[in-house]
C-alpha positions in Angstrom: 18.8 2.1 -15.8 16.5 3.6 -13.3 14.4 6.1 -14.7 13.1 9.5 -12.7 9.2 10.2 -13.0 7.7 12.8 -10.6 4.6 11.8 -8.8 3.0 12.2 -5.4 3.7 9.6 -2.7 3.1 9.2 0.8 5.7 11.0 3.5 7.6 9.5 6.1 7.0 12.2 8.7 8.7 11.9 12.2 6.3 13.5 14.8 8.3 16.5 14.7 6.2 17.3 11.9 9.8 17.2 10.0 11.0 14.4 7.5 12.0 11.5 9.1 15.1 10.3 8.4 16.0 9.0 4.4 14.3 5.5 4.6 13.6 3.4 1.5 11.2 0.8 2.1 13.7 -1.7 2.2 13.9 -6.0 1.8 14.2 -7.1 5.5 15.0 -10.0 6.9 14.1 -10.0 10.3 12.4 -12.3 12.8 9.9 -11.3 14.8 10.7 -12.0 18.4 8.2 -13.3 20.7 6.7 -16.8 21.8 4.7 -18.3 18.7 0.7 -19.4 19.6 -0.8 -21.9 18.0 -2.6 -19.2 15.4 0.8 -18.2 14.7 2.9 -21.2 14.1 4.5 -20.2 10.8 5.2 -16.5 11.4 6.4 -15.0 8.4 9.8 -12.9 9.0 9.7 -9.4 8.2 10.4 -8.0 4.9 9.5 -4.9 2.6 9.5 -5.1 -1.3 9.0 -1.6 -3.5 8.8 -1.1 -6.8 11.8 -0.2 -8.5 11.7 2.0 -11.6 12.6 0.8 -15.1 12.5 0.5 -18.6 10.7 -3.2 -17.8 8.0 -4.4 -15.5 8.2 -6.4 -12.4 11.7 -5.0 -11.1 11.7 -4.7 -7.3 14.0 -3.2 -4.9 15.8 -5.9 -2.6 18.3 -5.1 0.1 18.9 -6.6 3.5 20.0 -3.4 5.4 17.2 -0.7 6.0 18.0 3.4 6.4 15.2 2.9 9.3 17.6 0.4 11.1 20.1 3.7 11.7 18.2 5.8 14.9 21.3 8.1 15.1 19.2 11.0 13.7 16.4 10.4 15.9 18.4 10.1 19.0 19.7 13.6 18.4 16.5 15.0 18.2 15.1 12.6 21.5 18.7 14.0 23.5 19.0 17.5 25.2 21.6 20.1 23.5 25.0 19.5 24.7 27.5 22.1 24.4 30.0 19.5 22.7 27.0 18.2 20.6 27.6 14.9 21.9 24.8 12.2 22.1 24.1 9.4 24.5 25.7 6.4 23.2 24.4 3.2 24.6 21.4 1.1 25.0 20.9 1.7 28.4 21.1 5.2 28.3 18.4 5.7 25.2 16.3 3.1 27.0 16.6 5.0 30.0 15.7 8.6 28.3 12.7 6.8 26.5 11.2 5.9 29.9 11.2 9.2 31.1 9.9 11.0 28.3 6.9 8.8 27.9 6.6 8.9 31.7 6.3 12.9 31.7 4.1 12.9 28.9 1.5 11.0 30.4 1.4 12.5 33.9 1.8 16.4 33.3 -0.7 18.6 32.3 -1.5 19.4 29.2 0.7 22.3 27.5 -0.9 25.9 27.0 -2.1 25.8 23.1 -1.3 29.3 21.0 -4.9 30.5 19.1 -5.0 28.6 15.7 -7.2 29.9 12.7 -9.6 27.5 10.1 -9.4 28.3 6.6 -12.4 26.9 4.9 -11.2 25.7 1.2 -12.4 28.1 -1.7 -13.9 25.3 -3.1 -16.7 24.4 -0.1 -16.6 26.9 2.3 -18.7 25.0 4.7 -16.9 22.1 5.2 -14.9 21.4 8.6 -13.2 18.7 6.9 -10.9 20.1 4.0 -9.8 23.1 5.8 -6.6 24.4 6.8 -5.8 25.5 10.2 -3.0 28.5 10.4 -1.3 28.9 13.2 -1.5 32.3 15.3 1.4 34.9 15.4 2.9 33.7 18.2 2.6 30.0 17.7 6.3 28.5 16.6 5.5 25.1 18.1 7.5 22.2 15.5 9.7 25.1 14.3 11.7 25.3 17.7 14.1 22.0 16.8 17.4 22.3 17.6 18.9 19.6 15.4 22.9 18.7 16.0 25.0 16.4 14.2 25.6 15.6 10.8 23.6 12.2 10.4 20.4 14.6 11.6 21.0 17.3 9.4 21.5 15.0 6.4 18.2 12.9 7.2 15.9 15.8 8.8 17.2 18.5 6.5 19.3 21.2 8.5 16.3 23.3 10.9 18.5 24.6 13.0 17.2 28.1 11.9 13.5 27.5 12.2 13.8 28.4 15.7 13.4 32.0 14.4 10.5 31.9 11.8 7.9 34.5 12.4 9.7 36.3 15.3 8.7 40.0 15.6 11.0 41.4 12.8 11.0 44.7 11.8 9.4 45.4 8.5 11.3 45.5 5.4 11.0 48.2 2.9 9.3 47.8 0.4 11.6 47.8 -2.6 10.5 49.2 -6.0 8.4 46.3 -7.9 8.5 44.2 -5.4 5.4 42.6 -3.8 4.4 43.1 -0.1 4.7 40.1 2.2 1.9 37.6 1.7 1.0 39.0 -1.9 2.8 37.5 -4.6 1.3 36.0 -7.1 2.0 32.7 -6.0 0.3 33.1 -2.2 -2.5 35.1 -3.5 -3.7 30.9 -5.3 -6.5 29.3 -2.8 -4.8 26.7 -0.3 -6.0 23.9 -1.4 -4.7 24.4 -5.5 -1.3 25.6 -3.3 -1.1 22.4 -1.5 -2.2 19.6 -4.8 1.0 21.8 -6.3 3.1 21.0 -3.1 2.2 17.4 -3.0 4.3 16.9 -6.1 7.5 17.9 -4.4 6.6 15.0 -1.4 8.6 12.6 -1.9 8.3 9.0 -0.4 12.1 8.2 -1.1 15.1 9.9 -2.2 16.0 8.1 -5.7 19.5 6.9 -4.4 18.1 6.2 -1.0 20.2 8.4 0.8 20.3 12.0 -0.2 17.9 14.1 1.6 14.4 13.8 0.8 12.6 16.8 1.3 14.8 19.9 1.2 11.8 21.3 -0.9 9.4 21.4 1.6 11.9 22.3 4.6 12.5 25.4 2.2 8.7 26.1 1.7 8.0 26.1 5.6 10.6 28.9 5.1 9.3 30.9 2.6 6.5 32.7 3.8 3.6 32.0 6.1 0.6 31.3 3.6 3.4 28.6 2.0 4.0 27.3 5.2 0.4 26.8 6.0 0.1 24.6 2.9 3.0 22.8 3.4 1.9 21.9 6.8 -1.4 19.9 5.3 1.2 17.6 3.1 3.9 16.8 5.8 0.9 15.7 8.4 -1.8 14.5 6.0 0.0 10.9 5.3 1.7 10.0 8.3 4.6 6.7 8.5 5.3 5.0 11.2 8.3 2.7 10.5 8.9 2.1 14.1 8.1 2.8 17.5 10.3 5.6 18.8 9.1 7.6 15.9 5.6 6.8 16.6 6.0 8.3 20.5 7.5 11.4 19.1 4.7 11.7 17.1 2.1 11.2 19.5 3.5 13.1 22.4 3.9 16.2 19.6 0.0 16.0 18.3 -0.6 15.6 22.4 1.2 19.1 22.5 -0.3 20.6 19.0 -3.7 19.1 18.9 -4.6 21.3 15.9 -1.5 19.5 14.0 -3.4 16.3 14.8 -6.5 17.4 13.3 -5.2 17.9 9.6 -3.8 13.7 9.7 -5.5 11.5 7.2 -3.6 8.6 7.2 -1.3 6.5 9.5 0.5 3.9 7.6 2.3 0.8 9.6 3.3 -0.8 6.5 6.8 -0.3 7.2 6.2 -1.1 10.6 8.9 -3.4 12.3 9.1 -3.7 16.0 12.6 -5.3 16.1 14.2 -2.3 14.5 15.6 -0.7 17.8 15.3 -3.1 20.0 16.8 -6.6 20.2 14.4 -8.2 23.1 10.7 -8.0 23.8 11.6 -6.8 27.0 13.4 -3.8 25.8 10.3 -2.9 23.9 7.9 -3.4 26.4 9.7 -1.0 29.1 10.0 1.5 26.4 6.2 0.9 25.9 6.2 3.7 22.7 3.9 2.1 21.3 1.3 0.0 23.0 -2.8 -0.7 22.6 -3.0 2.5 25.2 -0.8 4.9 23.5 -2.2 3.8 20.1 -5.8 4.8 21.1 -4.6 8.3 22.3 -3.3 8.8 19.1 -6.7 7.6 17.5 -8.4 9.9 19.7 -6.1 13.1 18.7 -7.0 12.2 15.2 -10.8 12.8 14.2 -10.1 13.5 10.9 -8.4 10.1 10.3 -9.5 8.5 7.1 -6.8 5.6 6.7 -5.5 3.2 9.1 -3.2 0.6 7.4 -2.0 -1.8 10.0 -0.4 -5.5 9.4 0.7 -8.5 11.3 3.3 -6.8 13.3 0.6 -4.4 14.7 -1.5 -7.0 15.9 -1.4 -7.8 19.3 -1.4 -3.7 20.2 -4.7 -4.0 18.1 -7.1 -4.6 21.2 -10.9 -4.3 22.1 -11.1 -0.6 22.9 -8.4 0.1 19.9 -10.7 -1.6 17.3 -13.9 -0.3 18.7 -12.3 3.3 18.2 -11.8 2.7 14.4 -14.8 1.0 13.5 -17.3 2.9 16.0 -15.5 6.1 17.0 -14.0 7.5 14.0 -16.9 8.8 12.2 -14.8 9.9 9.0 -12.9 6.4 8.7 -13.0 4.9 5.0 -10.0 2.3 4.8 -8.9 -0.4 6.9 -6.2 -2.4 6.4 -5.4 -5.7 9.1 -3.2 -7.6 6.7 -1.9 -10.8 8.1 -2.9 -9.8 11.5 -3.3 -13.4 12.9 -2.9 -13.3 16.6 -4.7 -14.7 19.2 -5.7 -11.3 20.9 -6.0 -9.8 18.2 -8.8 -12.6 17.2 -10.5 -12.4 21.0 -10.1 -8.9 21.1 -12.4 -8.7 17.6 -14.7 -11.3 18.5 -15.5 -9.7 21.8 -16.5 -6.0 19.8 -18.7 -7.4 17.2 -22.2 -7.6 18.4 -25.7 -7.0 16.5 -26.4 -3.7 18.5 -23.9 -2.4 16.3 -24.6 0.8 14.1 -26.7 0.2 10.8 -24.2 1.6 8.6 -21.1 2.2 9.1 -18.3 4.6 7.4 -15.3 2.1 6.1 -15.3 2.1 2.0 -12.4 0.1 1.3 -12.1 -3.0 3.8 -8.8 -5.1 3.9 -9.1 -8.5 6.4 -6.2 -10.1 3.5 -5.1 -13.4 5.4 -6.6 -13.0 9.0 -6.9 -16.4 9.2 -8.2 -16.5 12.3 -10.9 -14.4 12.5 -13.8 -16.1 13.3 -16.9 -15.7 10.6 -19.4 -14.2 12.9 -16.8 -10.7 13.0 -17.5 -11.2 9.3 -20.9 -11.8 9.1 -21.3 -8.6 11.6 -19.6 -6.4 9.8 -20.4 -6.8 6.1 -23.8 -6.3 5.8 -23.4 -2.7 7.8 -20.8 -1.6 4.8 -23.5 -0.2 2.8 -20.8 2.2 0.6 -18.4 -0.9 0.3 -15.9 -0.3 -2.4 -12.6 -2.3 -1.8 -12.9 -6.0 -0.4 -9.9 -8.1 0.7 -11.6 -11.2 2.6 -8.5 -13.6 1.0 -7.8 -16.5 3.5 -10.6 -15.7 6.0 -13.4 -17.8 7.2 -16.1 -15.4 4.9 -19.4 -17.3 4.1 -22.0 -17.5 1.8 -24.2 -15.8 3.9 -21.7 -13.4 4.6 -21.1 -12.5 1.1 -24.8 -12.8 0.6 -25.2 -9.9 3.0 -23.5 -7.1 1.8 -25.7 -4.3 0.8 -27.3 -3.5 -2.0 -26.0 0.2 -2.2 -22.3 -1.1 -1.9 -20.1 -0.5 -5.7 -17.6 -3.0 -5.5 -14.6 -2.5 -7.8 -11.9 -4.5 -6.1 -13.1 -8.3 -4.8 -10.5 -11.0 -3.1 -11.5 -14.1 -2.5 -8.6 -15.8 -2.5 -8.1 -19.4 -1.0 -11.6 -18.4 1.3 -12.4 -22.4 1.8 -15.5 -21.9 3.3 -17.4 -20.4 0.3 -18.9 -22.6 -2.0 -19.0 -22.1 -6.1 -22.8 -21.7 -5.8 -22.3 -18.9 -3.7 -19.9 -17.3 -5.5 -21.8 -17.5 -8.8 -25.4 -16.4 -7.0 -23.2 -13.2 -6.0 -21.9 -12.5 -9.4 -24.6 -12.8 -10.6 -27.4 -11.5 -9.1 -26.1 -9.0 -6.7 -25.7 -5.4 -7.9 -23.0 -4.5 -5.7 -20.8 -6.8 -8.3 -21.7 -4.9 -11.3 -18.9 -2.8 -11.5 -16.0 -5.3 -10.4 -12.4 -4.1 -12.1 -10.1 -6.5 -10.1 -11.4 -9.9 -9.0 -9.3 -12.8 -7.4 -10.8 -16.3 -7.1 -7.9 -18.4 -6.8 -7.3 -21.5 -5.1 -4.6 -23.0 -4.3 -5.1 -26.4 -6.3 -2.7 -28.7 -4.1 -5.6 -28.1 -1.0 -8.6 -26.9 -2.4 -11.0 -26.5 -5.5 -13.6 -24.0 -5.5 -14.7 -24.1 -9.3 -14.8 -27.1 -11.1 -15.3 -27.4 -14.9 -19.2 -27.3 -14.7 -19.3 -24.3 -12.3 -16.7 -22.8 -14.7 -19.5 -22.9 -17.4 -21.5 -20.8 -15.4 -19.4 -18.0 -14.3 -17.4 -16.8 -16.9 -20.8 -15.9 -19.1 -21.8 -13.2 -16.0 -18.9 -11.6 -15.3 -18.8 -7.9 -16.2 -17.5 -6.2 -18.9 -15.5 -3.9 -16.5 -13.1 -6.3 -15.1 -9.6 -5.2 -15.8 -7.7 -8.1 -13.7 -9.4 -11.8 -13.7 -7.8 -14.7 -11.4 -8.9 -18.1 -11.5 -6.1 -20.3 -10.6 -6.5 -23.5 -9.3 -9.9 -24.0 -11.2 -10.1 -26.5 -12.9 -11.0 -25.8 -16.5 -11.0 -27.8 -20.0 -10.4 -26.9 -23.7 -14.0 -25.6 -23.8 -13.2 -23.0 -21.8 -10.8 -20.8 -24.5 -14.1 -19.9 -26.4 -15.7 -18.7 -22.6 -12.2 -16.7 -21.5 -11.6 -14.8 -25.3 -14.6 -12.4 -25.0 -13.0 -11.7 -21.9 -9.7 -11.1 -23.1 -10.7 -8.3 -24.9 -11.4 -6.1 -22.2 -9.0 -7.7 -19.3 -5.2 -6.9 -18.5 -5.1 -9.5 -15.8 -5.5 -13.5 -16.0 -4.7 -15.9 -14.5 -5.3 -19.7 -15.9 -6.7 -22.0 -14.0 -5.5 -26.0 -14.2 -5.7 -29.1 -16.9 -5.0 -27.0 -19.9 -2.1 -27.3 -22.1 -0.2 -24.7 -23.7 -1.5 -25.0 -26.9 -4.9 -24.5 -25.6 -3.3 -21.0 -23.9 -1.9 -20.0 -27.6 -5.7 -19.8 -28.4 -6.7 -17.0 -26.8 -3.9 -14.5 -28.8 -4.4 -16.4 -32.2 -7.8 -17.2 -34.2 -7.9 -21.0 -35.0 -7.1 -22.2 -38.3 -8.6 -25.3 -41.0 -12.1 -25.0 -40.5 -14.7 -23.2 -42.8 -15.9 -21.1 -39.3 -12.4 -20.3 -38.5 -12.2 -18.4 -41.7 -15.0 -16.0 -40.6 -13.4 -16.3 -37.1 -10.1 -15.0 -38.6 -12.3 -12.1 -40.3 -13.7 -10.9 -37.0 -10.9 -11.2 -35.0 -10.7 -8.7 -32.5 -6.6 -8.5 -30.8 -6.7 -8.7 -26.8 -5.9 -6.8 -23.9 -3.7 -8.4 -21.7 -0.8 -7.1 -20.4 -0.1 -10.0 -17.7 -0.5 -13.5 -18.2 -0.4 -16.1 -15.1 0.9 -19.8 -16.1 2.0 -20.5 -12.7 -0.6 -23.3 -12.1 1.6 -25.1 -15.0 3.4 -27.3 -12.8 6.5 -29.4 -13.8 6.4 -30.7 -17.2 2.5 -29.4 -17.8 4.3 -26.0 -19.3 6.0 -27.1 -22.2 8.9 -25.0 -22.8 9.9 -26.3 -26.6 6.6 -25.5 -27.8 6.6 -22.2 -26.0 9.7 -21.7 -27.9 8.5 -22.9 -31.4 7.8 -21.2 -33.9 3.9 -22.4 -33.5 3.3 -20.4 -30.4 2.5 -16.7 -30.5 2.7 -16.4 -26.8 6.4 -14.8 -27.2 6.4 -13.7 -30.3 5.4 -10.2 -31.3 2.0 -10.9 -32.4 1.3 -11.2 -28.8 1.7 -7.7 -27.7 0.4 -5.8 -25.6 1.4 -8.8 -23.6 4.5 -8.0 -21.7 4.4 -10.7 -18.5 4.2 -14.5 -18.3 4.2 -15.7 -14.5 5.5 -18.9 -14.4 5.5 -21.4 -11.4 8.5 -21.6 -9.0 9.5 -25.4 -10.5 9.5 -24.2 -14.1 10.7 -20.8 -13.6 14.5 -22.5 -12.5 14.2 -24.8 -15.4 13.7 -21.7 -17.9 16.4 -19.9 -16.0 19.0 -22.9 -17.1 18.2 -21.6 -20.6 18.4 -17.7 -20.2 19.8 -16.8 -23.3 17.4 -18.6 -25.0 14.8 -16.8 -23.5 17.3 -13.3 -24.4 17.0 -14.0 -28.1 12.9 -14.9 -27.9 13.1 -11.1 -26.8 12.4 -11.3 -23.1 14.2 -11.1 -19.8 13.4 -13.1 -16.2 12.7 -11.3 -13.3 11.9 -12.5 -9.9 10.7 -11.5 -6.2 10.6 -13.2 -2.9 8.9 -16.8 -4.4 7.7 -15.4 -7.7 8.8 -15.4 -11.2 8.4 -13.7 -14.1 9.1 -13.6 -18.0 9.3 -9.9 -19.0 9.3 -8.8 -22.8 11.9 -6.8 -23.7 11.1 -3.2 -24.7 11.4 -3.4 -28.6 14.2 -0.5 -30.2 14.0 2.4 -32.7 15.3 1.2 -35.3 17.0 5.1 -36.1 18.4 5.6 -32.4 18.8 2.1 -31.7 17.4 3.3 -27.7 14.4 1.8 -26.3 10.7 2.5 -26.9 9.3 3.7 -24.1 7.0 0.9 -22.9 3.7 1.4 -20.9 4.5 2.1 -17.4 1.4 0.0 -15.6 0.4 2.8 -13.8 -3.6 2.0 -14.0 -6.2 3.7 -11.6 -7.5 0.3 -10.2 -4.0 -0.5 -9.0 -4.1 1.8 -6.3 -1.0 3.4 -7.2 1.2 -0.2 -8.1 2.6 0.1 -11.5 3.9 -3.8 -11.7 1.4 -6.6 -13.0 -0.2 -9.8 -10.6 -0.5 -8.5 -7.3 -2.1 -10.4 -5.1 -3.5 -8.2 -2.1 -6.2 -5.4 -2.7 -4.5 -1.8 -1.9 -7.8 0.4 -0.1 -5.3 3.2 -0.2 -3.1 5.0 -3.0 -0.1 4.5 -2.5 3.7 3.5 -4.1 4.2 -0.2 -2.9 6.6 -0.9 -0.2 6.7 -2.4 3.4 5.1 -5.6 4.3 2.5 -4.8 1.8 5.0 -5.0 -0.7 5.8 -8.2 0.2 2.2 -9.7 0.3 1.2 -7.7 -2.9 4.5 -9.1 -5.3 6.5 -11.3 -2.9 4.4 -14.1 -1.7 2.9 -17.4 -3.5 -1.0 -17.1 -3.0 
């Protein structure tokens, strides 16, 4: 049973400055089309996992129809008022009306702007940065929306009214006990504790889906004017782009209401899926909504940006002047997020931008290049060593170096390190890093895996070297498709009393695994071993490099392996390979009665314990919910792409976070 828990997430915001319409991150299915290039011969379809709340861990959403598929809403909102409320009904037309709205916006001048007001925050009244900006008397700007039709008042919330908010009213009277406009208790809080307050009514999704979203917040924009100025900082601070109709909306309203642009943080194209609304590449490029030009112009109307999150179906819009805008031209920029961008412009269009005249230092904290295969290392080598507050690293499946690695500043605190399936680096690069470099002091989630069909990057000897050096911080540890021997278990328990996250590496049995929950037995140091024995940390435990036969499932099962039994805990996932996971699904109720359940996602499965009972209510104990700082907002175990923003998982990131083999 799905279980409710309030907490802050990201808005989908159509450029309206209005929720866009009810959209779950959905499972697609959807093939991207256009040509493939060689780069590109293997282009993943489209498809968005998200978390799905539970009593147990690993549950995702999956469904192969998307709310964002449905543009009804939106094309009441892109249509003139009729006086039957009708809209235009074919492809054609909305194809047609597109045109000529995106043609008007770029050749007339720009519109008169009302006065706005800054409010410096109570809490640093210098800054020009976490402000709010109030808009003047007579500015109604977003408010005037005439919204018709049922599908748009379900999705957008009904605003029909808001075309009269702050008109010249006359004065009510002031009724015994009652506070004067603008001085209730309430208003009278600084902005910025008003808005962290109203940031727990955004909601990302409705629970069902379907329901509308964010009738809260409609209501507060209704309330009173120092409510709707702090609303207005939470429905344009995280921006969503799930397509691009709604990104022209947004762009040509910020083009409008440049102030509205200023107080944008983040534009997230996680959810991004150019096939939604139109079925050819022709279609889209007429509509041209969103292109490398109009994506600029909306870079440009956004100084304040901090966030960009782009992937693979971004990347060909992702030109020279568009990347030299986020990496030289936003000033404020900290995260950066190309995942799986792959393309062949996208790799010219970097390699041309990079050059050693470049900036000393530059702004971006959290860096995420997670499977841009192509990129050559030079954009690599360029770029690192001018990152010199480098938190967040996702280089997994890119061409980084040693000398690359090598070159990353000294001042950088890296807490989050991928280096997934990066063939190029060698194990005496890795290990030189590790261990000598003080930006890898403070490392919480670290990912060396290979992928042991293709390539080994740590052998047994190299092994012997690492795992004395790594830090006492680490939280998640992978080293799968290493190759590691019985030795090893008395390397990786001082480890497991600190980690939550490991992964195994090759050539060890099960029974060597059981060692690292269990102190050994028969032997006069065991004893003393036994004495000492300090219980583990994990929470997630990957086997997946078990291939075949190499997992023994009847010891697993016995009564000789703690692994599932309760002795275990905190222990509550087992990843298992793809082979072995259908072999252990052919015995599900044995795994029932051992006390777990199996859950999979996209190629991945997992065995989940089951939450244990009270034994005077007979209902579940309520289990740990994952939610962990250095998750980045993920509350399931074993993802497998760095987040460098905080967010609730969904969209394409979704699918390379929990979906995806490495």
């Amino acid at each position: 049973m799905a279980v409710s828990k309030p907490r802050p997430a990201h808005l989908h915001v159509s450029p309206l400055g209005t929720p866009s319409r009810d959209c779950s991150p959905d499972y697609l299915t959807m093939t991207r089309d256009r040509p493939a290039t060689p780069d590109r011969a293997s282009r993943s379809s489209f498809s968005s996992i998200r978390e799905n709340e539970s009593t147990l861990p690993q549950c995702f959403s999956k469904t192969k129809i998307s709310s964002y598929l449905d543009p009804e809403a939106i094309d009441d909102l892109l249509s003139p008022p009729s006086p039957t409320g009708s809209t235009s009904s074919t492809d054609s037309q909305q194809l047609k009306m597109i045109q000529t709205q995106t043609h008007t916006h770029t050749h007339t001048q720009p519109h008169t702007q009302p006065p706005t007001k800054f409010l410096p925050p109570v809490t640093n009244p210098n800054s020009r940065l976490l402000g709010y900006w109030t808009p003047a008397d007579s500015f109604r700007g977003w408010k005037e929306i005439q919204v018709k039709g049922k599908l748009a008042s379900k999705s957008f919330g009904d605003l029909q009214i808001l075309h009269q908010v702050f008109k010249d009213t006359p004065k009510p009277t002031k009724r015994g006990g009652a506070n004067r406009p603008g001085d209730a208790p309430l208003e009278r809080l600084p902005t910025e504790i008003l808005t962290s307050i109203i940031n727990l009514l955004a909601l990302d999704v409705p629970p069902n889906g379907v329901s509308r979203r964010n009738v809260d917040l409609m209501s507060l924009l209704l309330t009173s004017r120092t409510l709707h100025i702090a609303t207005l900082t939470t429905l344009y601070s995280k921006i969503t782009i799930p397509h691009s109709r709604i990104f022209q909306k947004f762009l040509a309203h910020i083009s409008e209401h440049s102030t509205l642009g200023t107080i944008v943080r983040r534009l997230d194209f996680c959810h991004f899926n150019p096939a939604q609304l139109f079925s050819t590449a022709a279609e889209r490029s007429q509509a041209r909504n969103l292109t490398s030009e109009t994506l600029l112009r909306c870079l440009d109307l956004t100084p304040n940006l901090q966030e960009f999150l782009a992937q693979e179906y971004l990347d060909d819009d992702l030109n020279a002047d568009v990347l030299r805008k986020l990496f030289l031209g936003l000033s404020r920029l900290q995260a950066v997020d190309f995942c799986g961008c792959t393309s062949t412009k996208f790799k010219e269009a970097f390699t041309s931008i990079v050059s050693p005249n470049w900036p000393p230092v530059l702004s971006i904290r959290r860096l995420s290049l997670h499977k841009c295969l192509t990129l050559p290392s030079v954009v690599l080598e360029t770029i690192l060593p001018r990152l010199n507050h480098l938190t967040h690293l996702d280089v997994a499946g890119t061409r980084i170096t040693d000398a690359a690695l090598a070159a990353i500043p000294v001042t950088a605190r890296i807490t989050h390190l991928n280096l997934a399936k990066c063939t190029l680096l060698s194990a005496r690069g890795v290990i030189d890093f590790l261990t000598n470099h003080p930006a890898a002091k403070e490392l919480e989630f670290l990912s060396l895996a290979t992928d042991a069909r293709s390539h080994q990057l740590f052998d047994a000897e190299s092994l012997n070297e690492l795992l004395p050096v790594l830090p006492r911080t680490l939280k998640s540890l992978s080293l799968k498709g290493s190759k590691m021997e019985p030795s090893h278990v008395e390397l990786l328990r001082p480890l497991t009393k600190h980690l939550e996250e490991l992964a195994i590496g090759r050539s060890l049995t099960l029974a060597d695994v059981n060692r690292l929950f269990v102190p050994d037995e028969n032997t006069d140091d065991d004893v003393q071993m036994q004495l000492d024995w300090v219980p583990h940390t994990l929470k997630y435990l990957d086997l997946s490099d078990f291939w075949g036969q190499e997992l023994d499932l009847v010891y697993l099962f016995s009564s000789g392996c703690a692994i599932l039994k309760n002795f275990s805990e905190p222990l509550e996932v087992i990843e298992v390979a793809e082979d072995v996971f259908k072999r252990v699904k052919k015995s599900a109720a044995a795994v029932e009665r051992a006390g777990w359940k199996m859950s999979e996602c996209g190629s991945r499965g997992w065995l989940v314990r089951q939450p244990l009972k009270d034994a005077t209510t007979g209902k579940p104990i309520v289990r740990d919910d994952g939610r962990r700082s250095w998750k980045m907002g993920a509350d399931s175990w074993g993802m497998r792409k760095i987040p460098v923003a905080r967010s609730e998982v969904g969209g394409m990131y979704g699918s390379f976070m929990f979906g995806r083999k490495l």
